[in-house]
C-alpha positions in Angstrom: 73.6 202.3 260.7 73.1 203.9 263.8 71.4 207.2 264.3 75.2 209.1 264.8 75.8 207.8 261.0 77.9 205.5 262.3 78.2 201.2 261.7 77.3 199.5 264.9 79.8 198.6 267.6 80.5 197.3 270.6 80.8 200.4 272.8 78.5 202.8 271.2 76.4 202.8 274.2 73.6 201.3 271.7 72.3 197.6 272.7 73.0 195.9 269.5 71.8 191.4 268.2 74.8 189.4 270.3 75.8 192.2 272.8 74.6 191.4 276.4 75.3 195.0 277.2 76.7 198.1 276.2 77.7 201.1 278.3 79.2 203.3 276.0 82.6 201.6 276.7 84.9 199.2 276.1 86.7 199.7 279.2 86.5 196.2 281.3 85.8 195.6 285.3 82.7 198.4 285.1 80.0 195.9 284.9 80.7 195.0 281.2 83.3 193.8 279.4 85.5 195.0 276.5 83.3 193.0 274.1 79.9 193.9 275.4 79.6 191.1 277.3 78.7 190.3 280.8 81.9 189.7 283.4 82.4 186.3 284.6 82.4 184.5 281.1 84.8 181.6 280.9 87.9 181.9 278.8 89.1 178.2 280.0 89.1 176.1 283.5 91.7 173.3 284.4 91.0 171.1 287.9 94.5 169.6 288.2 95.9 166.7 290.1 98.9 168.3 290.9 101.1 165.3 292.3 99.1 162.8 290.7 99.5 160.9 294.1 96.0 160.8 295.3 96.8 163.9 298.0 94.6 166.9 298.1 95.3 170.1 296.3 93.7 173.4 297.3 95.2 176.9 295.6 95.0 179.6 298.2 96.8 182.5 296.8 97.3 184.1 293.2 99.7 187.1 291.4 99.8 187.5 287.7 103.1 188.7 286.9 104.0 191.1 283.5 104.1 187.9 281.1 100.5 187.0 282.4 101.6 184.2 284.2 99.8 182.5 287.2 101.9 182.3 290.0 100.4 181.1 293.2 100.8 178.9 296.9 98.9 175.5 296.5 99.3 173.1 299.1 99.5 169.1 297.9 99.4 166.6 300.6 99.6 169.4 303.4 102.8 170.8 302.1 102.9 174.4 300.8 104.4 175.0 297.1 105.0 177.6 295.3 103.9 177.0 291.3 103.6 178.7 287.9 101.0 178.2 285.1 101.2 180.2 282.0 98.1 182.0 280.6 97.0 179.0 278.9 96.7 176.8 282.5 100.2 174.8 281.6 102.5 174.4 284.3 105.7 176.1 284.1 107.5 175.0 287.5 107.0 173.8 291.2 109.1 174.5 294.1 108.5 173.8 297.8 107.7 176.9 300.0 107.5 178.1 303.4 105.2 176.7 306.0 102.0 179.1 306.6 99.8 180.1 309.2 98.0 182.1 306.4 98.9 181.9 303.3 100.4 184.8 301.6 102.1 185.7 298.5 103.2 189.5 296.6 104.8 190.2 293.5 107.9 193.2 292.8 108.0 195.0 289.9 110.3 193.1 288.4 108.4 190.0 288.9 110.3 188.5 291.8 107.8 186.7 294.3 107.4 187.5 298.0 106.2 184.8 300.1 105.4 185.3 304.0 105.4 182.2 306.6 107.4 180.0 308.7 110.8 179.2 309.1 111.3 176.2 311.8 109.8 178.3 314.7 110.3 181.7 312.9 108.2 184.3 311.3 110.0 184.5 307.6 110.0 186.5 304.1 111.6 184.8 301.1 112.3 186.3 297.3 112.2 184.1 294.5 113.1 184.9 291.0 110.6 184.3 288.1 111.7 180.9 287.1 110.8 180.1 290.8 114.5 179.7 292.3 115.4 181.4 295.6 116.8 184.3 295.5 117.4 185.3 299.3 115.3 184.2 302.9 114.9 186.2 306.0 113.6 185.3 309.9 112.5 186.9 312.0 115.0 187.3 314.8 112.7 185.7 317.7 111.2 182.2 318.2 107.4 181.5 318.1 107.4 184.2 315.6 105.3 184.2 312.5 104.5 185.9 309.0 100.5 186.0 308.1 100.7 188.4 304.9 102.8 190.5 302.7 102.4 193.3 300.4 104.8 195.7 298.1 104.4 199.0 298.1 104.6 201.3 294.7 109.0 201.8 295.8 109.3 197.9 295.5 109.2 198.0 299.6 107.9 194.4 301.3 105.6 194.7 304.4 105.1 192.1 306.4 102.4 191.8 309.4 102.7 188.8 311.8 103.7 188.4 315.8 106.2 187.4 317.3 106.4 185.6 321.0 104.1 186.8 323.8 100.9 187.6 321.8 102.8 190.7 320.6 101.8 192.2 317.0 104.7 192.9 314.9 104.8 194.7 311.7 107.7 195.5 309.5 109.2 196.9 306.2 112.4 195.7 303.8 113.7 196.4 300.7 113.4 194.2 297.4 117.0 192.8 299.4 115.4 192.0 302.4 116.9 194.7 304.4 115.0 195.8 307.5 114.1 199.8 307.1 111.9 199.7 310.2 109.9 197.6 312.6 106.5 198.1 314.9 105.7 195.8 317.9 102.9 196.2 319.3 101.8 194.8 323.0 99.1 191.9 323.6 97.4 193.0 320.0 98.2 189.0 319.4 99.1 189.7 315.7 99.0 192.0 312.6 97.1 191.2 309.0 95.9 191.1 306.7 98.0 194.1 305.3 97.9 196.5 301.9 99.7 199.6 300.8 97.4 202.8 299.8 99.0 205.9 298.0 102.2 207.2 299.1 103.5 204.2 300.9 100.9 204.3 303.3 100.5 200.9 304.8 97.0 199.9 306.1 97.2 196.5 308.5 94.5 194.9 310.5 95.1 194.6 314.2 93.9 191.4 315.9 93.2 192.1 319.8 91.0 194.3 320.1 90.3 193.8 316.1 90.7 197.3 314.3 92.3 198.9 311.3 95.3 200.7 311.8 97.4 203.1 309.1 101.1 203.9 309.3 103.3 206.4 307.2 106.0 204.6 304.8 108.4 205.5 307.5 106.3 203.5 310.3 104.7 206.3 311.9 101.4 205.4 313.6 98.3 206.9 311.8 94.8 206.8 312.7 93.1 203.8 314.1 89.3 202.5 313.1 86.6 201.7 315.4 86.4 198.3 316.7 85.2 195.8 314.1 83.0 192.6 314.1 84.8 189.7 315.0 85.0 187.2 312.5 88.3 186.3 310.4 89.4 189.3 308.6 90.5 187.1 305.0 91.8 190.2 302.7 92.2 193.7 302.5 93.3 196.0 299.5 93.6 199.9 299.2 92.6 201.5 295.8 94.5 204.4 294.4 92.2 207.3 296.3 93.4 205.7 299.4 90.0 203.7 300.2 90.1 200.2 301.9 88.1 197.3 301.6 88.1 194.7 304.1 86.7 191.0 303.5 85.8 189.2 306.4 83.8 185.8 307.6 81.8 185.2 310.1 83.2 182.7 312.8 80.6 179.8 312.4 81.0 180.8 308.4 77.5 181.5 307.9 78.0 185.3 306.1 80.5 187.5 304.7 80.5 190.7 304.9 82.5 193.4 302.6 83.0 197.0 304.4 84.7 200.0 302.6 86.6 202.6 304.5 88.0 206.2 303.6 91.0 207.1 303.9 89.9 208.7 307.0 89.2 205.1 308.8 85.6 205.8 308.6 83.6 203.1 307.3 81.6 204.0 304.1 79.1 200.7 304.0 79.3 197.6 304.3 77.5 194.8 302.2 76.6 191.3 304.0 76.4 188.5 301.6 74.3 185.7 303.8 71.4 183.4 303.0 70.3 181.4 306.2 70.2 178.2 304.6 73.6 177.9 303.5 77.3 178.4 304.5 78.7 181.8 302.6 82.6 181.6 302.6 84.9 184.4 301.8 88.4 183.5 300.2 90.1 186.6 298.6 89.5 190.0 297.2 90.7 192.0 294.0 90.3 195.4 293.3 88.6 196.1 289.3 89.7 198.6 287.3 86.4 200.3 286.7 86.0 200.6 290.3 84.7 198.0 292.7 85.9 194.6 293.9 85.8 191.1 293.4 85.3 188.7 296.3 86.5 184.8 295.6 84.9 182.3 298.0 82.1 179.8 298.3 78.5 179.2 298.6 75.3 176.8 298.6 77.1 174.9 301.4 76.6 172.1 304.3 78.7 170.0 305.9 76.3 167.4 304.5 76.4 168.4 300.7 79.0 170.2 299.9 79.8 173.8 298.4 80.1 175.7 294.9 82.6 178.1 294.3 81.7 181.6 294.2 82.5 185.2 292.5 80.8 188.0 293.5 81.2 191.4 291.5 80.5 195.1 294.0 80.8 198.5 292.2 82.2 201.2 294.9 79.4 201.6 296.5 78.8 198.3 297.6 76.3 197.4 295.0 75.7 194.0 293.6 77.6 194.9 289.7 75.8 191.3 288.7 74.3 188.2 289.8 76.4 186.2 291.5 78.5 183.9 289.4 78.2 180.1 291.1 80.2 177.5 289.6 80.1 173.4 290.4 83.6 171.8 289.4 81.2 168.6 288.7 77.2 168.9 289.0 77.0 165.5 288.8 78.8 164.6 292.2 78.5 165.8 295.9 81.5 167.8 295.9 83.0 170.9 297.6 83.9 173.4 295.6 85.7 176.8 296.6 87.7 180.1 295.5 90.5 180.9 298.0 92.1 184.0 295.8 91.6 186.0 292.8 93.9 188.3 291.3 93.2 190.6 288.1 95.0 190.9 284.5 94.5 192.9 281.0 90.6 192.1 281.0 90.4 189.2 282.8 90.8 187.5 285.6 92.2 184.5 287.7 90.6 182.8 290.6 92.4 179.8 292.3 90.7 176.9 294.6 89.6 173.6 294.6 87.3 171.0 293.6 87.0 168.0 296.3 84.5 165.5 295.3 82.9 163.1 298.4 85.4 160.5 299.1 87.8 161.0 296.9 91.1 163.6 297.0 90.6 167.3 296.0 92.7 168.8 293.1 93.8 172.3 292.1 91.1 174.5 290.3 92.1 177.4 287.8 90.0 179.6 286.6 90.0 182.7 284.1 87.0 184.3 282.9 86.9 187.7 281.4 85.8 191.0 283.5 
């Protein structure tokens, strides 16, 4: 009995035998979980062969649609696909996809699937339903055009950042149909993304020459533009609801990451560098928590020699460690390389997709969902 009269429980903000922590809470992604638990514990783990052909398999990208399904773009022998796994890990369906500079995927409301990518020698945007067939395709009208990502905003509106010919940067948004509202070229920037939505339809998108954040109203109106930023390879970017960004980038020899929060001013409010000298730090994706804070997927304790492990590491808003670093070997008993390319976030949980590519022999897909 605790000293409010009350029987203990998870939640009571009183440290009780089995509870790792207790925060007066059993809301998840604030640094402990709905059952008192630290994040990052493992609800299951599959490493799947997907073709069974002896060809590598690496997931980059991940949605969880309304059902809690996985949807996500794997490539298997170099090709891209677009696949389904229910909650369990089981795998629902497979169909080929778009070819991709950058892989990118979003999800509608009504669980229709945007991919961005390449057409032939066109930037393109296709909708697929949620058993995976087609439902329409778009190009861009221009050759040596491309699309790098894709997000939807709150109005079931598709952005998509890429270039077109010339080193030109092109930006622009359709409806759940396809249908072009409005488009933004912009000269010698050599390409738009990463790009995410914010309140109100804003649309915040990463310009690439000289590299610099830029907003725009829903209606394509230029907004305010950032300072310059370090160069490196800009991997994600996601708004929260207050209209903050956070941009995940890696360094260009991939020796750090770093993790750098804006306002919704463009001003940068930190930035957090996750580097260790010895070792390669990779960044693969970001998800926003719903206590506040991010997750960043990616990849650590790596050489070119050894190998890598996959990584998650948990931030609370203000660019604070939440915990340790999770680190994860798909097999501690081989030299392997291990990574997370994406993670996306569900009903107390969470998904991160990558691979697991052991020395000398082909890599397979890795799913992984561990509570938050």
């Amino acid at each position: 009995c605790t000293n409010a009269c009350e029987l203990p429980a998870c939640g009571d903000g009183i440290l009780h035998e089995g509870e790792a922590c207790d925060d007066g809470n059993v809301d998840p992604g604030d640094g402990c979980t709905a059952t008192c638990q630290l994040p990052g514990g493992e609800l299951w783990s599959s490493i799947v062969d997907v073709d069974g052909n002896g060809d590598d398999d690496i997931g980059f990208e991940v949605e969880l649609d309304s059902g809690d399904n996985i949807d996500l773009i794997l490539s298997t022998a170099g090709a891209h696909r677009l696949a389904e796994y229910d909650g369990d890990g089981n795998a629902v369906w497979n169909f080929g996809a778009l070819e991709m500079e950058r892989t990118n995927l979003a999800i509608l409301s009504n669980d229709h699937l945007v991919i961005g990518g390449i057409n032939g020698q066109q930037g393109a945007t296709r909708d697929y339903d949620s058993d995976g067939n087609l439902n329409w395709s778009q190009n861009i009208a221009a050759n040596n055009s491309a699309v790098l990502d894709v997000a939807i905003d709150d109005m079931d509106f598709i952005l998509a950042a890429g270039y077109v010919a010339n080193g030109d940067a092109y930006l622009f948004r359709d409806d759940d149909q396809g249908s072009e509202q409005w488009a933004v070229t912009e000269a010698n920037s050599e390409a738009f993304g990463p790009v995410a939505v914010g309140p109100n339809g804003q649309v915040w998108v990463i310009r690439g020459a000289p590299d610099q954040l830029e907003t725009y109203t829903a209606d394509g109106i230029p907004g305010w533009t950032s300072v310059a930023l370090n160069v490196g390879s800009h991997q994600d970017l996601v708004v929260d609801g207050d209209g903050n960004a956070y941009l995940l980038s890696s360094a260009i020899d991939s020796s750090l990451f770093t993790l750098s929060k804006f306002d919704n001013n463009g001003d940068i409010t930190w930035t957090t560098i996750h580097d260790d000298a010895d070792q390669l730090e990779l960044a693969g994706g970001l998800a926003l928590l719903p206590g506040g804070g991010v997750i960043v997927a990616g990849s650590t304790n790596g050489n070119l020699q050894t190998g890598s492990d996959a990584l998650l590491a948990f931030y609370d808003a203000d660019g604070d460690p939440m915990i340790d670093d999770i680190v994860l070997d798909g097999d501690p008993n081989a030299d392997d390389f291990d990574a997370f390319y994406d993670v996306a976030i569900g009903d107390g949980y969470a998904v991160a997709v990558g691979s697991h590519d052991p020395v000398g022999s082909d890599g397979d897909l890795w799913l992984h969902k561990f509570e938050i």
